[in-house]
Backbone as a printed PyTorch tensor [residue, N CA C, xyz], in Angstrom:
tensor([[[ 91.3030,  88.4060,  88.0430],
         [ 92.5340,  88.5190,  87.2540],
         [ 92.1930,  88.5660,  85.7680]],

        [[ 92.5700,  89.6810,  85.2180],
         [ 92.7670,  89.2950,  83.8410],
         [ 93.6780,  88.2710,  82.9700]],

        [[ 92.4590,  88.3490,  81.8670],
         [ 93.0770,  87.1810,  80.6310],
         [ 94.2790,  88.2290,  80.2090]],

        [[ 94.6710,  86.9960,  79.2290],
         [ 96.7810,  86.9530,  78.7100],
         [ 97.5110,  86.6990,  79.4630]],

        [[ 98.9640,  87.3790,  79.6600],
         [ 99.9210,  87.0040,  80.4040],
         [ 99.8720,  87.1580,  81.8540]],

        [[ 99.6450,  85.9150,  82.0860],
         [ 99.5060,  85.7300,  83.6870],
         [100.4360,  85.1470,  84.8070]],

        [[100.9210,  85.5330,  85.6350],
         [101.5770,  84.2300,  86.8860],
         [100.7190,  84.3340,  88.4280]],

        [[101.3770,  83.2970,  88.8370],
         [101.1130,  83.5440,  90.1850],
         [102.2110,  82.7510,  91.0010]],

        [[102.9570,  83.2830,  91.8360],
         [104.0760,  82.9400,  92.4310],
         [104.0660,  82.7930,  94.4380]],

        [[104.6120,  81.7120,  94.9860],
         [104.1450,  81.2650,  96.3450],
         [105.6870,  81.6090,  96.8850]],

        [[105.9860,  81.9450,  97.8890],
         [107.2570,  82.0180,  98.7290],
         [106.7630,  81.6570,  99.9670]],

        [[107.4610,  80.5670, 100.8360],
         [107.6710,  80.3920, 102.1090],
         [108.9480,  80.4780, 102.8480]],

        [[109.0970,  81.1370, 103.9370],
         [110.4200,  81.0360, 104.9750],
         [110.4910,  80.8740, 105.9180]],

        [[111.0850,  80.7490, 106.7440],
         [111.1960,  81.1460, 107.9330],
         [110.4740,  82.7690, 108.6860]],

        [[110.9070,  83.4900, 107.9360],
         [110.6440,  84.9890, 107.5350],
         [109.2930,  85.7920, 107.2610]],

        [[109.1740,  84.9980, 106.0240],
         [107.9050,  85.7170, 105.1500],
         [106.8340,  84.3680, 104.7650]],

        [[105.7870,  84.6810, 104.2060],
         [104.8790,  83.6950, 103.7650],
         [104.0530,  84.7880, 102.7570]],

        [[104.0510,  84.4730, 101.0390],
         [103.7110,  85.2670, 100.1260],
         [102.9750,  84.7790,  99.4290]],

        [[102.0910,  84.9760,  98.4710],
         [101.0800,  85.1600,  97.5230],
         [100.7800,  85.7600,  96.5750]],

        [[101.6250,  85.8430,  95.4480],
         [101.4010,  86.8150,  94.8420],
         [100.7660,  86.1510,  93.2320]],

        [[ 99.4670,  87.1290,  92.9030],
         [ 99.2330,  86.6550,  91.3060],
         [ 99.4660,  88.3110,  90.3790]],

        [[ 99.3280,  88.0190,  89.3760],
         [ 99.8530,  89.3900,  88.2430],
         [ 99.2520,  89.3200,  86.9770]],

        [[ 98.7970,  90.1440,  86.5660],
         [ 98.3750,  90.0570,  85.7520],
         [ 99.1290,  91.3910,  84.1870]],

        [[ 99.6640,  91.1150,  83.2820],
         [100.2060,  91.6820,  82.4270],
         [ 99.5310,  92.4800,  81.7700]],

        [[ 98.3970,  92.2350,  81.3900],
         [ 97.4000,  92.7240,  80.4820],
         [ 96.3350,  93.0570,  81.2680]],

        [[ 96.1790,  93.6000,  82.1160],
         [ 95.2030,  94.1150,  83.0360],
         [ 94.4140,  95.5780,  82.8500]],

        [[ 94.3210,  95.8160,  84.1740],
         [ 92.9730,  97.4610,  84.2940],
         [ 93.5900,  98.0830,  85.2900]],

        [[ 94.4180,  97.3220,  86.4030],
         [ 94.8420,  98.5140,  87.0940],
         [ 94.4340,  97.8490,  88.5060]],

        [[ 93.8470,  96.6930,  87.9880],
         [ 93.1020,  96.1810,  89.7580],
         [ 93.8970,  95.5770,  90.9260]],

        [[ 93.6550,  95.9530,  91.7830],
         [ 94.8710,  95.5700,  93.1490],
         [ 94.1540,  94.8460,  93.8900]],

        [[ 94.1550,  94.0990,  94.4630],
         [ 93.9880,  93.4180,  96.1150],
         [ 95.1770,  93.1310,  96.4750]],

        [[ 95.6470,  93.9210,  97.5250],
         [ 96.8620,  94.5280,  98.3270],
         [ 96.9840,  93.6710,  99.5300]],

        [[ 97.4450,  93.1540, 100.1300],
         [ 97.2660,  92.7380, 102.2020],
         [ 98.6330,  92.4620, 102.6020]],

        [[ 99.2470,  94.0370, 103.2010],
         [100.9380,  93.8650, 103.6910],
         [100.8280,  94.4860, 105.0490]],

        [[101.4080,  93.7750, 106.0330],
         [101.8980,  94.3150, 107.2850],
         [102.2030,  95.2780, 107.5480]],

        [[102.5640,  96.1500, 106.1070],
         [103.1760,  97.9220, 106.2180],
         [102.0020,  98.8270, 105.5730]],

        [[101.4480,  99.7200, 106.0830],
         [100.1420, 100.1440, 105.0620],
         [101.3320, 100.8450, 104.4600]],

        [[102.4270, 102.0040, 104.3290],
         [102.2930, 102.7990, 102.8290],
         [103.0600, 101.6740, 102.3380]],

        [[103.9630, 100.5090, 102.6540],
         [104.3110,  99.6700, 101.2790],
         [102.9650,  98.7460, 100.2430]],

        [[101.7910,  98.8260, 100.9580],
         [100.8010,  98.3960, 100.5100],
         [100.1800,  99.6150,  99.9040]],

        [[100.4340, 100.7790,  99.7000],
         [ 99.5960, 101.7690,  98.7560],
         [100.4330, 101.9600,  97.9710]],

        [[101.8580, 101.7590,  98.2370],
         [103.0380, 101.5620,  96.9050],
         [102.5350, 100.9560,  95.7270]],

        [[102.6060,  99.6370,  96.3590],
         [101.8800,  98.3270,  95.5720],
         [100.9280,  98.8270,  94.4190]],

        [[ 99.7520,  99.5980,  95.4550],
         [ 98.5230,  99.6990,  94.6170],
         [ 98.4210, 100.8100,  93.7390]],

        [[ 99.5970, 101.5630,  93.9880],
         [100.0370, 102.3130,  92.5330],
         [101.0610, 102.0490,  92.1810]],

        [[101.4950, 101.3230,  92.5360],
         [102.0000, 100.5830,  90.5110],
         [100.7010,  99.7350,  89.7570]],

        [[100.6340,  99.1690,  90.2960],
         [ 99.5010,  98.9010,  89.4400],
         [ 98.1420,  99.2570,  88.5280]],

        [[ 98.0740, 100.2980,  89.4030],
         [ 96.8540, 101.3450,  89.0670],
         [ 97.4130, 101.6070,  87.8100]],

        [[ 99.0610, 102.3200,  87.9810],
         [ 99.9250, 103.4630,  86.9350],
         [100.4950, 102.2290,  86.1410]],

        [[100.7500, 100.7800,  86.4530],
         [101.2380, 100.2820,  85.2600],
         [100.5010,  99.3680,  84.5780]],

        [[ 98.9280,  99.8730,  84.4440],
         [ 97.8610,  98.5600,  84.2530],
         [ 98.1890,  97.2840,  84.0930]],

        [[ 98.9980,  96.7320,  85.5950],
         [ 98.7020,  95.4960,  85.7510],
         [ 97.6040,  95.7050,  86.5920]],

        [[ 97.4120,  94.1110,  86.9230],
         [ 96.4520,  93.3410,  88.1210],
         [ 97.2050,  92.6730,  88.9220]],

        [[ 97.0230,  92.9200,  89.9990],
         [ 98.2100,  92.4760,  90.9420],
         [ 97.5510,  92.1940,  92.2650]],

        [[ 97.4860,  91.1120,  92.8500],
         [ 96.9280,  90.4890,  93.9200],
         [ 98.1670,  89.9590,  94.9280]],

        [[ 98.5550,  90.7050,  96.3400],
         [ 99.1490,  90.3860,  96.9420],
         [ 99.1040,  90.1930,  98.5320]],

        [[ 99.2190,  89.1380,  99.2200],
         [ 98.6980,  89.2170, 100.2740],
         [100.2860,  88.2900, 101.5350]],

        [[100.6830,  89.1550, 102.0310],
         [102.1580,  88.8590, 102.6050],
         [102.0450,  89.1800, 104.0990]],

        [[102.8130,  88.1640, 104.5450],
         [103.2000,  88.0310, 106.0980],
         [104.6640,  87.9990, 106.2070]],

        [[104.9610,  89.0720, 107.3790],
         [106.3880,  88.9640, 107.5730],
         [106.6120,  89.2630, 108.9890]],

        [[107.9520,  88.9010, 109.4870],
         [108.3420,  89.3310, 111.1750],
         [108.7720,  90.6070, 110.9320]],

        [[107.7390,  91.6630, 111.0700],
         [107.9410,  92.9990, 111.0580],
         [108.2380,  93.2850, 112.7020]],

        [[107.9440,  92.3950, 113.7310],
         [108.3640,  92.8690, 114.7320],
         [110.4510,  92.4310, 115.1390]],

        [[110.9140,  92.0080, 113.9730],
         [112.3910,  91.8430, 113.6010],
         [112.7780,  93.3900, 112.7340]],

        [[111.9960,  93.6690, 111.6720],
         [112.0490,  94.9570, 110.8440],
         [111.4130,  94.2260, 109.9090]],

        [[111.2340,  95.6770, 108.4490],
         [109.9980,  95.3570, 107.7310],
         [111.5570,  94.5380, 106.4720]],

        [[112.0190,  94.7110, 106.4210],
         [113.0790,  94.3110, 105.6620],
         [113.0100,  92.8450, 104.5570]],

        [[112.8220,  91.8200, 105.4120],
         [112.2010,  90.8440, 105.0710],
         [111.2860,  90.7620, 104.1770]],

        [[110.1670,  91.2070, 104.6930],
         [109.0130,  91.1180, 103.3400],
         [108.7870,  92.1920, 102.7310]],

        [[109.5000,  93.4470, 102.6130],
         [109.6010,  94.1610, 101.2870],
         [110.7120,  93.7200, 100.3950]],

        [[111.8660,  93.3570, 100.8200],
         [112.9760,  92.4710,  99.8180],
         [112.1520,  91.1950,  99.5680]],

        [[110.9840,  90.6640,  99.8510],
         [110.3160,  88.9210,  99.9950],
         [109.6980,  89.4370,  98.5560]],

        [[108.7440,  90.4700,  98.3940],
         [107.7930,  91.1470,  98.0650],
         [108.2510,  91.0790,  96.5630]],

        [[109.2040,  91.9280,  96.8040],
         [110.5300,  92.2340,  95.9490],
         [110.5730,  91.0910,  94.8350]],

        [[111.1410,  90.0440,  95.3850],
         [112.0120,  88.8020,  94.7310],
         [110.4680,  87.7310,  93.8730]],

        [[109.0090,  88.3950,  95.0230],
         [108.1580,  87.2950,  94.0810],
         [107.3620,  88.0110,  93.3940]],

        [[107.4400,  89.5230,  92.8690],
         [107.0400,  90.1840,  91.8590],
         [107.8690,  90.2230,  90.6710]],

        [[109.2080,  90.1090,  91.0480],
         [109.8840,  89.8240,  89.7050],
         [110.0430,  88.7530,  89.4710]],

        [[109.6270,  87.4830,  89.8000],
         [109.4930,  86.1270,  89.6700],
         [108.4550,  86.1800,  88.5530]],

        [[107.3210,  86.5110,  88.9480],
         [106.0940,  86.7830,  88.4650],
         [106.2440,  87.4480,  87.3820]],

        [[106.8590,  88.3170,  87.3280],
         [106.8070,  89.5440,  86.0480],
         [107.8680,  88.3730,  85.1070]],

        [[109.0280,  87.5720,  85.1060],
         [109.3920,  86.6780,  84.4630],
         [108.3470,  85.7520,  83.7430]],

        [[108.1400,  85.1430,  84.6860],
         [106.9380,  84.3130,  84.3840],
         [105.9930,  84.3920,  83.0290]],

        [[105.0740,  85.7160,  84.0140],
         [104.0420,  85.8010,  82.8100],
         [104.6290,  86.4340,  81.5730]],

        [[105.8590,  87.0600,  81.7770],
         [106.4940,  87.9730,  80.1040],
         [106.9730,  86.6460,  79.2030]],

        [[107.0080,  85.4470,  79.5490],
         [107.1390,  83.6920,  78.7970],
         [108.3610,  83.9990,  78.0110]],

        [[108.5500,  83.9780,  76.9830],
         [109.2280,  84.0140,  75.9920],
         [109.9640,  85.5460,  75.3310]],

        [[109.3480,  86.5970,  76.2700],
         [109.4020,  87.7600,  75.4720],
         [108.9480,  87.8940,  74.0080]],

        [[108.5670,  87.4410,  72.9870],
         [108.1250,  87.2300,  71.8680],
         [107.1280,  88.6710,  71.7880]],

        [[107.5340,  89.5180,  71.0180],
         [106.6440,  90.9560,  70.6320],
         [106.7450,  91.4450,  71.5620]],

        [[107.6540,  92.0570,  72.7360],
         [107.7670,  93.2970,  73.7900],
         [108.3230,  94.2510,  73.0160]],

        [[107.7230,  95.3350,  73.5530],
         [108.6630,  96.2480,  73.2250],
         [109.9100,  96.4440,  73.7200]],

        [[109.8960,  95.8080,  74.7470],
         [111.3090,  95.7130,  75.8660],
         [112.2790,  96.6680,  76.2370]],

        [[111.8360,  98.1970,  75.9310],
         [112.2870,  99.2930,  76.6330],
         [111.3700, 100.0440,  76.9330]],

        [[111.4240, 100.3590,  78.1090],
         [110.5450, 101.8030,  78.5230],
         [111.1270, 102.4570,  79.1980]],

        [[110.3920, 103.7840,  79.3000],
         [111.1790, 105.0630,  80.8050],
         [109.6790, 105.4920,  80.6400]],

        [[110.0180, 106.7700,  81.7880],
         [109.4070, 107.3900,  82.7280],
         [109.4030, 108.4810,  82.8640]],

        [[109.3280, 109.9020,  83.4710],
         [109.7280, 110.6230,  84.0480],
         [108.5450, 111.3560,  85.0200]],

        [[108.4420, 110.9340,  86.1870],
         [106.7640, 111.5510,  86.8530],
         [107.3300, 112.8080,  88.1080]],

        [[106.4600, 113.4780,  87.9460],
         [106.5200, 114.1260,  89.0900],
         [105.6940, 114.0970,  90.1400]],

        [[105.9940, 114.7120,  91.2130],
         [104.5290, 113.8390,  92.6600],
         [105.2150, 115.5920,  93.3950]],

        [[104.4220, 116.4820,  93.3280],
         [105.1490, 117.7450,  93.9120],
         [105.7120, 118.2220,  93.7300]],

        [[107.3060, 118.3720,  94.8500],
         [108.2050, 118.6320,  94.1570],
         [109.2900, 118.1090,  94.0060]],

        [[109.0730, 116.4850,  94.3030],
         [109.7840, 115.5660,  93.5170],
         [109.6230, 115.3330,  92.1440]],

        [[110.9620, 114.7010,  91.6910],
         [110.7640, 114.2890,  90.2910],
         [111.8450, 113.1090,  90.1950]],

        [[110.6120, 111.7830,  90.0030],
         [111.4860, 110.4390,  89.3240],
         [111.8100, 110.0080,  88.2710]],

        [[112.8060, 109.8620,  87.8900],
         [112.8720, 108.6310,  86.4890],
         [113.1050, 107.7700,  86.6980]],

        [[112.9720, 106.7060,  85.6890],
         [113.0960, 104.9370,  85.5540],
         [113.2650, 104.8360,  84.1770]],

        [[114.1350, 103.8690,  84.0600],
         [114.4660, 103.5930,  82.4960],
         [114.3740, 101.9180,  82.7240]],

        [[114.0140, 101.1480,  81.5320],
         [113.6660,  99.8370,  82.3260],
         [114.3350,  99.2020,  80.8150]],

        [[115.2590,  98.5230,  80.8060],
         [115.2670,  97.0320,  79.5290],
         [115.3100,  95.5280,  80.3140]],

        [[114.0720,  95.3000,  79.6410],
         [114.0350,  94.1160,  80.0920],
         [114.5870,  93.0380,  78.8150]],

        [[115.9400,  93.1880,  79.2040],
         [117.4200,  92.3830,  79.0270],
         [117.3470,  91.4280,  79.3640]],

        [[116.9910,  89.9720,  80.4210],
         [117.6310,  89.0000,  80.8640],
         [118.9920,  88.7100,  81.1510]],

        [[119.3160,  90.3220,  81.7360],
         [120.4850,  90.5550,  82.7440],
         [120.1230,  91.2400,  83.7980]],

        [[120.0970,  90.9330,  84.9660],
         [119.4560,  91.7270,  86.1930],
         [120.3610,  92.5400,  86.8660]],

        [[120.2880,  94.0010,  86.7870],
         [121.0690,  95.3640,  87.2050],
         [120.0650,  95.9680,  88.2160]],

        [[120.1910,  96.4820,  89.0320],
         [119.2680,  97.5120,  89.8780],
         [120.2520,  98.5100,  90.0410]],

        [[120.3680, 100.1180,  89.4500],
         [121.1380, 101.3220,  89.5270],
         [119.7520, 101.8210,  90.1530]],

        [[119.9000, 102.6180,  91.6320],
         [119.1060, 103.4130,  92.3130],
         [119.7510, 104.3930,  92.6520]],

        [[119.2570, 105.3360,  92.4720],
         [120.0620, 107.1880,  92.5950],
         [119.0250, 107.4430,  93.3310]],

        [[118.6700, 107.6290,  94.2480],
         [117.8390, 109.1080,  95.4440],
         [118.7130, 109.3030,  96.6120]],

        [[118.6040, 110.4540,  96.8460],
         [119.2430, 110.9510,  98.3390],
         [118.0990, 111.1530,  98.9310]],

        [[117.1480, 109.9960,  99.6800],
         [116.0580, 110.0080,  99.9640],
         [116.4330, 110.5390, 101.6380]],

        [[115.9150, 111.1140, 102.8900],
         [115.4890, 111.3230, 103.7890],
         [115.5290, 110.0680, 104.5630]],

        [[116.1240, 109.7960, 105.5320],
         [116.3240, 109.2350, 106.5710],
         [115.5890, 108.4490, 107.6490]],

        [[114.0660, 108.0660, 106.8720],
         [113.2580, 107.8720, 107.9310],
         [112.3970, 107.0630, 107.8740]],

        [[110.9570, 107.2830, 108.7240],
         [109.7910, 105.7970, 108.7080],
         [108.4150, 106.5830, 107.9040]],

        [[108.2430, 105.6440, 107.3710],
         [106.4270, 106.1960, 106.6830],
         [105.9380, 105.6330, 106.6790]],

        [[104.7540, 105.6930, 108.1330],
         [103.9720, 104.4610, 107.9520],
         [104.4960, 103.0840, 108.1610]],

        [[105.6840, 103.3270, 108.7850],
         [105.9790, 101.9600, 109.2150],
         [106.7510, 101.1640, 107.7960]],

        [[107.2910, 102.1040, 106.9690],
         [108.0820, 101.3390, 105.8900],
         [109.6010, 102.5870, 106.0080]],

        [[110.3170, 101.9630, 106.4390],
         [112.0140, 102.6250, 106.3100],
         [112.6130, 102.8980, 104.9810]],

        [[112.8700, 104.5000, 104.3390],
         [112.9480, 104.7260, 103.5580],
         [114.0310, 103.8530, 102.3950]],

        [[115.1210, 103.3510, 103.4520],
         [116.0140, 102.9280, 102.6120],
         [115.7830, 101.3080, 101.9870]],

        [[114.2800, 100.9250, 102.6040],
         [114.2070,  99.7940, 101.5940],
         [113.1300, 100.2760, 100.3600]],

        [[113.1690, 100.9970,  99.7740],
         [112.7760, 101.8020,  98.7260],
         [113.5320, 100.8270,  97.5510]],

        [[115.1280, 101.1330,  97.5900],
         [116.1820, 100.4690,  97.5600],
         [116.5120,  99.1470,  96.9290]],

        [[116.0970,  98.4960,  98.0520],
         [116.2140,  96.9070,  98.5540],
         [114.7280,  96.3390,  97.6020]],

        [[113.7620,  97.1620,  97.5690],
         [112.7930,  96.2060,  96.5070],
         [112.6310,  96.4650,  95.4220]],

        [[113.4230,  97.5760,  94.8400],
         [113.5780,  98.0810,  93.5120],
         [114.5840,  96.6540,  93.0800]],

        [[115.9400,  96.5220,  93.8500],
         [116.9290,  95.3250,  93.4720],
         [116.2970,  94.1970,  93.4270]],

        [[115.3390,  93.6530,  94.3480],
         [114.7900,  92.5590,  94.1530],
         [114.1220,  92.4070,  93.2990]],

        [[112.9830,  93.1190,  92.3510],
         [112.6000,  93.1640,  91.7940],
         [113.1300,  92.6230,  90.5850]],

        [[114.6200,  93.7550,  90.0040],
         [115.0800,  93.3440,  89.1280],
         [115.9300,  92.2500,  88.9800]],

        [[116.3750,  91.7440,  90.0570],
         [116.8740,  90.5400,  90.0540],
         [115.7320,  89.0150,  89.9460]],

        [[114.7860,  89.2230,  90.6230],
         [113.8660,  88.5150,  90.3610],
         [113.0880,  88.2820,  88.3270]],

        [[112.9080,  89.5610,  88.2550],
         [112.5920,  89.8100,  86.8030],
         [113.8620,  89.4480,  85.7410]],

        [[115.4230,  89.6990,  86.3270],
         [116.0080,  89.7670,  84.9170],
         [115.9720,  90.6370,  84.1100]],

        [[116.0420,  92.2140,  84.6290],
         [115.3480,  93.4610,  84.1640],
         [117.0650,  94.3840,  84.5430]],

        [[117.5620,  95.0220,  83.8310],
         [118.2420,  95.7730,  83.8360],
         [117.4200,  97.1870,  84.0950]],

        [[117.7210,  98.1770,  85.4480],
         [116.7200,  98.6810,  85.8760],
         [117.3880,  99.7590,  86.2610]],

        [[117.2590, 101.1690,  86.2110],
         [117.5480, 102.3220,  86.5620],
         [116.5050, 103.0720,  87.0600]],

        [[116.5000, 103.8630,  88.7960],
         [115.4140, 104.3350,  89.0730],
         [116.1470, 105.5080,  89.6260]],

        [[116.1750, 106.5350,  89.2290],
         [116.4280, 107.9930,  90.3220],
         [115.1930, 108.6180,  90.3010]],

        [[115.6000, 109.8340,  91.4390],
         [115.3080, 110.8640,  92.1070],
         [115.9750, 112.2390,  91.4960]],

        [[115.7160, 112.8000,  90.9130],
         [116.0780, 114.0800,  90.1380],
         [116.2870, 115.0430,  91.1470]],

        [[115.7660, 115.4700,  91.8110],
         [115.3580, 116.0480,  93.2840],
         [113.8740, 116.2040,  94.2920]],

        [[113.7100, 116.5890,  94.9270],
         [112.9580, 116.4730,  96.0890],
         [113.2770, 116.7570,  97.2930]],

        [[112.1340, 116.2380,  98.3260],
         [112.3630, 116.9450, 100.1860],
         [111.7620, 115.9950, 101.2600]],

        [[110.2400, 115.9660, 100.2280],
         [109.8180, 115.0910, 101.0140],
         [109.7260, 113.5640, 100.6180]],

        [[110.1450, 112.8130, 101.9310],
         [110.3910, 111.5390, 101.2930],
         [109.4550, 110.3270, 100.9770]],

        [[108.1290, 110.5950, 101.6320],
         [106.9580, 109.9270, 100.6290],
         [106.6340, 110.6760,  99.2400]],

        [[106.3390, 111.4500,  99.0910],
         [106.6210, 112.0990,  97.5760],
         [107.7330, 111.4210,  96.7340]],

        [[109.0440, 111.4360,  97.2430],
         [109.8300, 111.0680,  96.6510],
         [110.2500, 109.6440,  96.1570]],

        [[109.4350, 108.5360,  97.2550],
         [109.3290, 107.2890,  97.1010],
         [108.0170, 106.7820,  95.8980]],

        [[106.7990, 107.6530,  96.1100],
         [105.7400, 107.5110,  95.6170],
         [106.1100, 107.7530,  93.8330]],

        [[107.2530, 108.6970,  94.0300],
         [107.0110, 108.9400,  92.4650],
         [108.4510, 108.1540,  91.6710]],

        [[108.6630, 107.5290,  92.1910],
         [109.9930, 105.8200,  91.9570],
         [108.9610, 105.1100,  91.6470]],

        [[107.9650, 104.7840,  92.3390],
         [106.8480, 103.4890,  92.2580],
         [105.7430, 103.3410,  90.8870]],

        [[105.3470, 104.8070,  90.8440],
         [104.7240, 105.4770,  89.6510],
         [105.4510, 105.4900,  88.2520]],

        [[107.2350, 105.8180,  88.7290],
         [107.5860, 106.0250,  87.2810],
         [108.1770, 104.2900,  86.4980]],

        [[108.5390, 103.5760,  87.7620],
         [108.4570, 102.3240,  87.4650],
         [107.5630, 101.8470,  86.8790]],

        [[106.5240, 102.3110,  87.2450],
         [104.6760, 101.3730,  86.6150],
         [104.8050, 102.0780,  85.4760]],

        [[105.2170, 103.1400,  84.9330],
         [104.5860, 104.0920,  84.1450],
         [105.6600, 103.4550,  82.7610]],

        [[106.7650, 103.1020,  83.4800],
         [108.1920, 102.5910,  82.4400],
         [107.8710, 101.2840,  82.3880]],

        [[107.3950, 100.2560,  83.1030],
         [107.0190,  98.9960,  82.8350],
         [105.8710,  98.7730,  82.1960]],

        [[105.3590,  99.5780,  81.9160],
         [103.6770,  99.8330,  80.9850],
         [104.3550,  99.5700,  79.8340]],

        [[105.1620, 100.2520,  79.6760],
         [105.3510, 100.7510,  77.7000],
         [106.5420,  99.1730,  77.6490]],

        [[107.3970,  98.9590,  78.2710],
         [108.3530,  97.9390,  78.1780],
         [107.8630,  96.7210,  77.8560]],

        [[106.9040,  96.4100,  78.2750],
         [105.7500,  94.5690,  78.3560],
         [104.7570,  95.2150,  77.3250]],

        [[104.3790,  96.1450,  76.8460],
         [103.4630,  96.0500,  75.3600],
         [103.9400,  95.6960,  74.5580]],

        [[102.8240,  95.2200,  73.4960],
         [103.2590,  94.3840,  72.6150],
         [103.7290,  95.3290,  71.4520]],

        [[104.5720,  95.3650,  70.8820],
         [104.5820,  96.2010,  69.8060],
         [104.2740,  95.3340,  68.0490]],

        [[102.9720,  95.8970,  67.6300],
         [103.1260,  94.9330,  66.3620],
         [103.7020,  95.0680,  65.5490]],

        [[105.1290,  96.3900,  65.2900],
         [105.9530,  95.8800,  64.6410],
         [106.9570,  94.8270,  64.4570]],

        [[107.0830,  94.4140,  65.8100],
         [108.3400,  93.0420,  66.3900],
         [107.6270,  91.8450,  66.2250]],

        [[108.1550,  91.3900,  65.7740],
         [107.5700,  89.5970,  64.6070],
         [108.3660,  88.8640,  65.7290]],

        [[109.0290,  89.0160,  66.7790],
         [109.7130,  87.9110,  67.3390],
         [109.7520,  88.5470,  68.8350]],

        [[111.3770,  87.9110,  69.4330],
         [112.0200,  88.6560,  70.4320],
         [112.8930,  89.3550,  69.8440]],

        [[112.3360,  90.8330,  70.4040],
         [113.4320,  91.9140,  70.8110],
         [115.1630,  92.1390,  71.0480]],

        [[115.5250,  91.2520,  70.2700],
         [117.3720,  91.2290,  70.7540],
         [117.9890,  90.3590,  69.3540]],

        [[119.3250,  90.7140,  68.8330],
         [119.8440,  90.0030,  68.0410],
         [120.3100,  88.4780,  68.1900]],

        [[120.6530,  88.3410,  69.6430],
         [120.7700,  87.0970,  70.2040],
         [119.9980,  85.7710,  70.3140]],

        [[118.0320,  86.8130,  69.8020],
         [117.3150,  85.6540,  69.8190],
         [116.7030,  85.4600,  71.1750]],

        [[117.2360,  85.6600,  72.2730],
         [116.3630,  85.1020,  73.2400],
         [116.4620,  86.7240,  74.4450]],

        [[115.4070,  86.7470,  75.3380],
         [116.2830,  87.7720,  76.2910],
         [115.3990,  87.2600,  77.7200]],

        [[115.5360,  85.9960,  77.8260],
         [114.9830,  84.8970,  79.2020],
         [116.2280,  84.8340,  79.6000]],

        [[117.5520,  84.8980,  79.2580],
         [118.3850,  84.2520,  79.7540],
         [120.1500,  85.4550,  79.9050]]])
């Protein structure tokens, strides 16, 4: 794990059993271990694309559905991403995106506000990849931002195929949460007139 802003966040349930550490200021390094392989190559590009470090290793009753521990997943990455962002003190605290993966094309617009919104726009395809159901694409984008406190917008511009189309949500997220958590050395404080944006 890299040095600076760091967490590491534990979830137990009935359900799921999680592990997750993060690293803010990172290289891009993953150690991944999820019950779903493509929600585990999700994982490992965002991270790659949003140079964090991100170490995650999750158990869930996937023989109930995968539901559970991608919403689990969800709720203790934006725990984490709270966490290590402390105080907000020097973020830049807006970023976007716009990636393409084929002939999809995603955007993400991200303020990390300390008001938690999840707006998701795709008319994604109907189906399984790899054992991850498209429509919790969805469900861990919301957790996320509810976990984080991140006012969060992710569409789908258009597309066909629906790993393409998921892959490049995950990318433009990393790619919009890159620029949002740098430090900018013009900002002497937190980012907001209010003074605080934890809350």
């Amino acid at each position: 794990m890299s040095e600076g802003r760091q967490a590491r966040v534990e979830r137990k349930t009935k359900e799921t059993e999680i592990t997750l550490a993060l690293g803010l200021d990172g290289t891009g390094a993953s150690k991944v271990k999820t019950p779903i392989p493509f929600f585990s190559h999700m994982l490992e590009a965002f991270a790659k694309h949003g140079l964090v470090d991100l170490a995650v290793d999750a158990q869930g009753d996937i023989e109930v559905d995968q539901h559970h521990t991608v919403e689990d997943v969800g709720i203790v990455l934006g725990q984490a991403l709270d966490e290590a962002l402390g105080d907000r003190a020097g973020i830049r605290r807006y970023g976007s995106a716009l990636v393409p993966m084929d002939e999809s094309l995603a955007e993400c617009a991200i303020d990390i506000s300390g008001r938690p919104l999840c707006v998701f726009d795709a008319d994604l395809p109907a189906t399984s990849i790899a054992g991850f159901d498209t429509e919790l694409a969805e469900e861990f984008f919301r957790a996320v931002a509810n976990g984080a406190k991140l006012t969060l917008h992710v569409s789908v511009r258009y597309g066909s195929n629906a790993h393409h189309m998921i892959e490049a949500c995950f990318k433009a997220f990393a790619r919009a949460l890159r620029v949002a958590v740098s430090i900018d050395p013009d900002e002497s404080g937190v980012p907001s007139t209010k003074g605080t944006l934890s809350e």
